[in-house]
N, C-alpha and C positions, 0 to 999 in steps of 0.2 A: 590450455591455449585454444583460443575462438581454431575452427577449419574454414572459418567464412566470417568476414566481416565488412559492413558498407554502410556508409551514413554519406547522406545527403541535403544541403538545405540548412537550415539552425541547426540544429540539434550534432554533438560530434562525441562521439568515444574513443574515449583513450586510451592508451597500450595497458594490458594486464599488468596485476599487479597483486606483489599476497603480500599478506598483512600478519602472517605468524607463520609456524615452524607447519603446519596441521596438511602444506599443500594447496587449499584451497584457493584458486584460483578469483579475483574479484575483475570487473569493469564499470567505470566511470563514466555517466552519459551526464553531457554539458551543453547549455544552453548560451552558446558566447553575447545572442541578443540579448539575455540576461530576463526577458519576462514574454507572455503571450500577450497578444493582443488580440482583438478584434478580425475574424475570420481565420485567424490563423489554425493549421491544421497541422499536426504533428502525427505522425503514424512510425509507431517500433514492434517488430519482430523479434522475437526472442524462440530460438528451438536450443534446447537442450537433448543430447542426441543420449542412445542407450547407455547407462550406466559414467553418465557424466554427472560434472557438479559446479555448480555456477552462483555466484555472488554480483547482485547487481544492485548499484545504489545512484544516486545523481550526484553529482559535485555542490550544488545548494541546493537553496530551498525554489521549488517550481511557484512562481511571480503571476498570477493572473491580475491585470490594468485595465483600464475604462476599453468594453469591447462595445460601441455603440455602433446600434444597427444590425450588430451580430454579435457571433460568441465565438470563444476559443476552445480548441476540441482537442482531443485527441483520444487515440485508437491506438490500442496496446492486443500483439496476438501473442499467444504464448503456446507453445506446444512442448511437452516433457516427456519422453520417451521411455522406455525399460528399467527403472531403475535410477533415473536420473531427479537431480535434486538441483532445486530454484532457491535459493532466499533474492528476493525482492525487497530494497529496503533502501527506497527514498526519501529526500529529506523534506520538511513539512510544502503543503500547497496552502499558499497565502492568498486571499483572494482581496482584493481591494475595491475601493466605493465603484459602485457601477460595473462591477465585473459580471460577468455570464460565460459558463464552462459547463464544459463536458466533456467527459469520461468513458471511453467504453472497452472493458479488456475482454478479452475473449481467451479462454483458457482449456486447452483441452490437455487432459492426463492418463497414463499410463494406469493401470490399475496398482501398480509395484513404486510407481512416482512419488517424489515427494515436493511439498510446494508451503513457502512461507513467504507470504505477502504483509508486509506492516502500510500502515498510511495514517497521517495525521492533518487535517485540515483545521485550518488559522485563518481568523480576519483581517486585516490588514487596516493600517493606518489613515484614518479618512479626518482632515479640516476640521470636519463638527468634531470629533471624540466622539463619534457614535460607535459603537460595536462591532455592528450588522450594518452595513452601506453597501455591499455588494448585493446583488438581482436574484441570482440565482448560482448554485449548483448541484448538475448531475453526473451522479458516479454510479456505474451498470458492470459487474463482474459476471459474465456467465461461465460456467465451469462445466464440464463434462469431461463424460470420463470415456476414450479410446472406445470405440465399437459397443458403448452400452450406455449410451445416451445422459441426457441430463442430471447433473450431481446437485446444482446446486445457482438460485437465480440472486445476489444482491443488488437490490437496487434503491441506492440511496437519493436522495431529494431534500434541499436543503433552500426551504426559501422563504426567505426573511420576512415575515408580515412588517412593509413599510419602517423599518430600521427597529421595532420594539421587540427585544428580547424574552419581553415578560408576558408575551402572550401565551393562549392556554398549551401546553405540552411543549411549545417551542424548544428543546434543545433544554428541558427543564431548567433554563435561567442560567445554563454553564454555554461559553464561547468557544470553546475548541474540542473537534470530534477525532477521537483514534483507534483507527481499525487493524486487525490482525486476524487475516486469511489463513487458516491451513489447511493442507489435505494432505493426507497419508493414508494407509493402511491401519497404522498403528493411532489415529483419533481416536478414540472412544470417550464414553463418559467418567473415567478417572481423570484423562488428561484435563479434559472441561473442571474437572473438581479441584485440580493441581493450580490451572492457571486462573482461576478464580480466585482460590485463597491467594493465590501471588499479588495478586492486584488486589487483594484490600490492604495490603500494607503503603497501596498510593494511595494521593487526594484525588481520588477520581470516582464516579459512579459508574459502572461495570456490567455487563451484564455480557454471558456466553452462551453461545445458541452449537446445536451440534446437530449435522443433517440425518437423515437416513442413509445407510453403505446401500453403493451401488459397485458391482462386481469385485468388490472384499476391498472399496477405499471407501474413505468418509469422507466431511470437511467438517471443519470447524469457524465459527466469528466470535470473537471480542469486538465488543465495542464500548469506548468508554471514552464521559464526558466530562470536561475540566475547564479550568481556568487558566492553562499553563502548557504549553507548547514543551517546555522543561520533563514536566511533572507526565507529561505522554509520552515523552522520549523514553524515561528513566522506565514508567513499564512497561512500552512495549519492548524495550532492551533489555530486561529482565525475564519476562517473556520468551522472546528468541531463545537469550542465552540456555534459560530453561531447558526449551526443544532441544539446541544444538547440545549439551550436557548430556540427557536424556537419550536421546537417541545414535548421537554420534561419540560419547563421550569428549567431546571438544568443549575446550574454554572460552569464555566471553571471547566475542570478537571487536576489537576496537580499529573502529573506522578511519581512526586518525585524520581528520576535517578540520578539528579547532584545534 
């Protein structure tokens, strides 16, 4: 149970909620405007206090619409304390024709912390049937770790050479990008070898990067490209589950949405 909670403005979270026998505690952030527009600025805070454990996911999928003249933003701070553990685990960000967003989370972790961030971005449906109609997007995670500085910079950029997909390295010709953040102590290059093989049993192309340990944590990225919003769910939920198995011995967790 939150010790502090407040939303103001679009954006609203709902009463806790557990989804199995395991304890774990979930919160639901909803957008009753139902999409971002143009200038609009969204800002969430998230502290996970010592030896707590937190499941945060949105109610749908985040809607970016024609932001003309500007973009739509948001800033995500996250702070994990002694011991304490994040799943992060929103539903896909759609961008539509003429969209422009940005992304900036700011993340700082405990050395003992644990942290699993998914994200899947999708194009959204544009008049021509083109693909790629939206302008641009940026997505900025910095990560650091508690009194010993920088863990870890990603920073993505996604912008569409004039709606052709098939331009040189673009997104090598697949439509939808899905990422999966972790930092633990316990990352290393087994886990990197575990969640690799897991994901070539999807239609997707794959690839996991793993950083250098800074004061006895790591991080880890998957990132993998598809044609299937579906087929990125299935692994990075497979994925997770993995983790949460692994580490916590706990079972899939089902979000129950559809």
């Amino acid at each position: 149970m939150a010790v502090h909670q407040f939303h103001q403005g679009a954006l609203r979270v709902l009463r806790p909620h557990y989804l199995d026998g395991s304890g774990q505690v979930g919160y639901v952030m909803v957008n009753p405007g139902g999409a971002y527009l143009g200038a609009d600025l969204y800002v969430v805070d998230v502290e996970v206090e010592d030896g707590a454990a937190l499941l945060l996911t949105t109610q749908s999928a985040t809607k970016i619409y024609r932001t003309p003249g500007s973009f739509a933003e948001q800033r995500m701070s996250i702070r994990l304390g002694e011991g304490a553990r994040l799943e992060l685990a929103p539903d896909q960000l759609i961008a539509y024709r003429e969209a422009s967003y940005r992304q900036g989370t700011r993340i700082t972790v405990h050395p003992s912390s644990s942290l699993i961030m998914s994200e899947i971005v999708t194009p959204g449906w544009s008049p021509e049937g083109t693909a790629f109609s939206y302008e641009e997007l940026r997505l900025r995670s910095e990560i650091r770790v508690e009194d010993a500085g920088l863990l870890a910079l990603d920073n993505v950029l996604i912008k569409p050479p004039g709606g052709d997909v098939n331009g040189l390295g673009f997104m090598e010709g697949f439509s939808h990008l899905g990422s999966l953040l972790v930092v633990d102590p316990r990352a290393d290059q087994a886990l990197a070898d575990e969640l690799h093989a897991l994901a070539a049993a999807h239609d997707a192309l794959t690839g996991v990067s793993l950083t250098a340990s800074v004061a006895g944590t790591a991080g880890l990225v998957l990132r993998s490209l598809s044609n299937s919003t579906g087929e990125l769910s299935r692994l990075l939920n497979a994925c997770t589950a993995h983790l949460r198995k692994r580490w916590y011995g706990q079972e899939p967790l089902d979000l129950r949405k559809y």
